[in-house]
C-alpha positions as CSV (number, residue, x, y, z in Angstrom):
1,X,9.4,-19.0,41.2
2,X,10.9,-15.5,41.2
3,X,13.4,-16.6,38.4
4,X,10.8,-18.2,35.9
5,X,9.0,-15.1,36.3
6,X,11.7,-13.0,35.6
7,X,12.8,-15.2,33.1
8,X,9.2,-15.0,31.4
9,X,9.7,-11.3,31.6
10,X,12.9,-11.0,29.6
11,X,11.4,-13.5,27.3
12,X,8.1,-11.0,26.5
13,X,10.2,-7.9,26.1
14,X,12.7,-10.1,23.6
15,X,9.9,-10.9,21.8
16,X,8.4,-7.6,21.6
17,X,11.6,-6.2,20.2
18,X,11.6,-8.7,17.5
19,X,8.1,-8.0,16.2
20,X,8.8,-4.2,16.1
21,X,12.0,-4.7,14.5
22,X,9.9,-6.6,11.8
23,X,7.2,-4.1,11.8
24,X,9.6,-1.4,10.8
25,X,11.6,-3.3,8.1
26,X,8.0,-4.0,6.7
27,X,7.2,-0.1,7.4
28,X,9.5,1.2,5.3
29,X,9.8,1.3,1.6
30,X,12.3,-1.0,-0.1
31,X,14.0,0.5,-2.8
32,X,15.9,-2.0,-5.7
33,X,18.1,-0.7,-7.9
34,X,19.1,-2.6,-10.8
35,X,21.7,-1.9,-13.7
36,X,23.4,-4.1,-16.3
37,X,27.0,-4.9,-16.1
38,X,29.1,-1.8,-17.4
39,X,31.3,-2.0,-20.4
40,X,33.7,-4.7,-21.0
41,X,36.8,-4.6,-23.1
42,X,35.9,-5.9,-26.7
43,X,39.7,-7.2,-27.3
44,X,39.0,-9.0,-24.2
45,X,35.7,-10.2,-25.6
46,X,37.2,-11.0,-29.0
47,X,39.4,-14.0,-27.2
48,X,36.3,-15.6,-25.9
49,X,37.2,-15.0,-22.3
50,X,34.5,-16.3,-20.2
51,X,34.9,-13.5,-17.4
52,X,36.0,-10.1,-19.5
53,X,37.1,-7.2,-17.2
54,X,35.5,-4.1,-17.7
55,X,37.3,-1.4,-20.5
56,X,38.3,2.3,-19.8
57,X,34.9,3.8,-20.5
58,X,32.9,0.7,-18.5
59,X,35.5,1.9,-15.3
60,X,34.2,5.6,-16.1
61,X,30.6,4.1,-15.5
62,X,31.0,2.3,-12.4
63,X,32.4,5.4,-11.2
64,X,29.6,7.4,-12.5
65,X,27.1,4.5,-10.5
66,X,28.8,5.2,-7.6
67,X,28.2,8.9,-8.0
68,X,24.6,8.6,-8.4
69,X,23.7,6.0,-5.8
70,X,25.9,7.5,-2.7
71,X,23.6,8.9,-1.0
72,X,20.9,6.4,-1.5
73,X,22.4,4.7,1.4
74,X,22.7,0.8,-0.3
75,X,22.8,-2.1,2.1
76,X,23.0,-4.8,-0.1
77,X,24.5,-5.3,-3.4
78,X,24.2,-8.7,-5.5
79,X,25.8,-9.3,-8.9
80,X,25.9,-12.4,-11.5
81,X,29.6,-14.3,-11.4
82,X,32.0,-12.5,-13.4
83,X,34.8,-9.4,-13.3
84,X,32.7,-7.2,-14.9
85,X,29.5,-7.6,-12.1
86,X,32.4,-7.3,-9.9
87,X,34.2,-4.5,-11.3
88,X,30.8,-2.4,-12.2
89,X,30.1,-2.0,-8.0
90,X,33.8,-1.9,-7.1
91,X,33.6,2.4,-6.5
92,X,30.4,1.9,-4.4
93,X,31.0,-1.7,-2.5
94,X,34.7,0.2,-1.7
95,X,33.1,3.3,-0.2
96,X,30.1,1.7,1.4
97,X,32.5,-1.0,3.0
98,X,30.1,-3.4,1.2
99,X,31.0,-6.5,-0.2
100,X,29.0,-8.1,-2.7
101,X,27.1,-11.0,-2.8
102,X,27.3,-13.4,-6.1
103,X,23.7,-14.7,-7.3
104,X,23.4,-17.9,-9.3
105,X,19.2,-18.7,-8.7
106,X,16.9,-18.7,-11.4
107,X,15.6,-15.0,-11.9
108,X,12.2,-16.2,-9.9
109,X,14.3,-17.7,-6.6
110,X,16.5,-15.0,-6.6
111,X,13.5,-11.9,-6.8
112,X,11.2,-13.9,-3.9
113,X,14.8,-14.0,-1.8
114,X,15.5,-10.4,-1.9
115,X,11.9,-9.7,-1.2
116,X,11.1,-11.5,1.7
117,X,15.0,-10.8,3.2
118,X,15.5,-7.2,2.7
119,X,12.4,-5.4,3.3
120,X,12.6,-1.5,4.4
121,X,16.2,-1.1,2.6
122,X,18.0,0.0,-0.5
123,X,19.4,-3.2,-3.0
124,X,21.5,-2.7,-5.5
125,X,21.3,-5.8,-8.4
126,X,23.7,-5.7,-11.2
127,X,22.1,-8.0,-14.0
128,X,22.9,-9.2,-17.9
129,X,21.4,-6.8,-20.0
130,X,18.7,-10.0,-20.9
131,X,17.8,-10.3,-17.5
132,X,16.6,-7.2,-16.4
133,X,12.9,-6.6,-17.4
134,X,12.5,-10.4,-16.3
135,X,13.9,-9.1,-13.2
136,X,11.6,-5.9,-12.7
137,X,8.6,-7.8,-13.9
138,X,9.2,-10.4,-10.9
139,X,9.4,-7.4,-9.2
140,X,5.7,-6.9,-9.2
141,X,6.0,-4.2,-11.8
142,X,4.9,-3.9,-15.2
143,X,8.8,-3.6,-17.3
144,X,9.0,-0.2,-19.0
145,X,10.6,-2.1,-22.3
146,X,10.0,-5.5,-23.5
147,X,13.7,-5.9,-24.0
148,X,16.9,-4.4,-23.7
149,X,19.6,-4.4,-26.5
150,X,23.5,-5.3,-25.6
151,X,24.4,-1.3,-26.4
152,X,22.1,-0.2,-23.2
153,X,24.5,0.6,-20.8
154,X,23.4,4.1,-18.9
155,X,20.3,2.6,-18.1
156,X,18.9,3.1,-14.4
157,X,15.9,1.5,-12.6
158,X,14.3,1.5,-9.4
159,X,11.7,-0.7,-8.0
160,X,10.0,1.0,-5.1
161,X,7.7,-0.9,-2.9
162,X,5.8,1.1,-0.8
163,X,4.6,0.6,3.2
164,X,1.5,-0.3,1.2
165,X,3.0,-3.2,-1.2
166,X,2.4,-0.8,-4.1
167,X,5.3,-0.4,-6.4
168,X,6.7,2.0,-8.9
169,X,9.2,1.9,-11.0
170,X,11.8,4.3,-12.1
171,X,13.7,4.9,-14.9
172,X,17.1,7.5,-15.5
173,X,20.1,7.4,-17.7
174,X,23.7,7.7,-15.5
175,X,27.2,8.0,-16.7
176,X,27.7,9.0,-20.4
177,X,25.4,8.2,-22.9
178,X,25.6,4.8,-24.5
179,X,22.0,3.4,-25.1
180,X,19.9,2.4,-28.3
181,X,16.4,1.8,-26.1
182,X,15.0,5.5,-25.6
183,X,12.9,5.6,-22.3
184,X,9.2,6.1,-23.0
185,X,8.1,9.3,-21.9
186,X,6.2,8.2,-18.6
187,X,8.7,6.8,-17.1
188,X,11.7,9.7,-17.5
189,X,12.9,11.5,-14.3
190,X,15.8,14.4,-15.3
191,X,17.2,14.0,-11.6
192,X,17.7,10.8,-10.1
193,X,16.6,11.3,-6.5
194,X,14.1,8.2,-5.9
195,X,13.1,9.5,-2.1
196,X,12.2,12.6,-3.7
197,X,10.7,12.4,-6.8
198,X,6.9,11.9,-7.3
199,X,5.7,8.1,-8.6
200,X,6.1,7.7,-12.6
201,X,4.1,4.5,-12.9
202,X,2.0,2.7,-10.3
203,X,1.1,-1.0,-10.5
């Protein structure tokens, strides 16, 4: 009798642990940050290849992401199949000692899977320029742009969703300038600190 009570015991404070180890994921705000693929070498391009490598100034910009997202402490990075998703988080997934994970679900699947799996921590998603403000308007979030052109490059966002499911989401330019789409005005931070800087646009 005295071991199925102990047993019952251990069983309680497992359980306990679990739900306050959920509670806190679900505490804290999850923070997804998306960019598009960096830029890929056009002789490359000009053979058809179906998996281009990135050129001189798209290795620039991956360094340049890894610059700005270092101390944003990124747990989880996802990218489409291809040498330049790969190449594009190679600075970061080497310094984080992160290795990323290759996504092939519809934009809807893959959005409800990084919700529900990776609540309370800091995604990074590396997307086709054409799939981004799908991606941010499964977010929950109204897209800042109706579309983005293939010369949009510097482009930064964050989704934020709050302890309160409320979300916000942030735009910034990284890296040296290459981008047709100009930012509209509500959404611009000039320092892209997303724990510090006050909400741009609720939903």
């Amino acid at each position: 009798m005295k071991h199925i009570n102990a047993f019952s015991g251990f069983f309680k404070v497992i359980l306990i642990a679990l739900l306050l180890s959920n509670f806190n994921a679900f505490a804290q705000k999850t923070n997804i940050f998306i960019v598009r693929d960096a830029e890929q070498s056009e002789a490359v391009l000009a053979a058809n290849n179906i998996s281009p490598g990135l050129s001189n100034e798209g290795h620039d910009r991956a360094e340049a992401l890894l610059k700005v997202l270092k101390r944003e402490k990124i747990q989880t990075i996802y990218i489409p199949a291809g040498k330049a998703g790969e190449q594009t988080v190679a600075p970061l997934s080497a310094k984080a000692k992160i290795l990323a994970r290759i996504y092939t679900d519809s934009v809807s699947a893959f959005i409800k899977k990084i919700t529900r799996n990776f609540q309370g921590t800091n995604v990074l998603i590396v997307a086709q320029y054409k799939d981004i403000m799908p991606i941010i308007s499964e977010l929950g979030v109204t897209p800042p742009f109706t579309e983005l052109t293939e010369d949009d490059y510097d482009l930064l966002f964050t989704v934020t969703i709050n302890e309160n499911d409320s979300r916000e989401v942030f735009v910034s330019n990284y890296g040296k300038k290459h981008h047709i789409t100009e930012i509209p005005q509500q959404y611009i931070i000039q320092k892209f600190y997303p724990s510090f800087v006050p909400p741009i646009n609720s939903h």
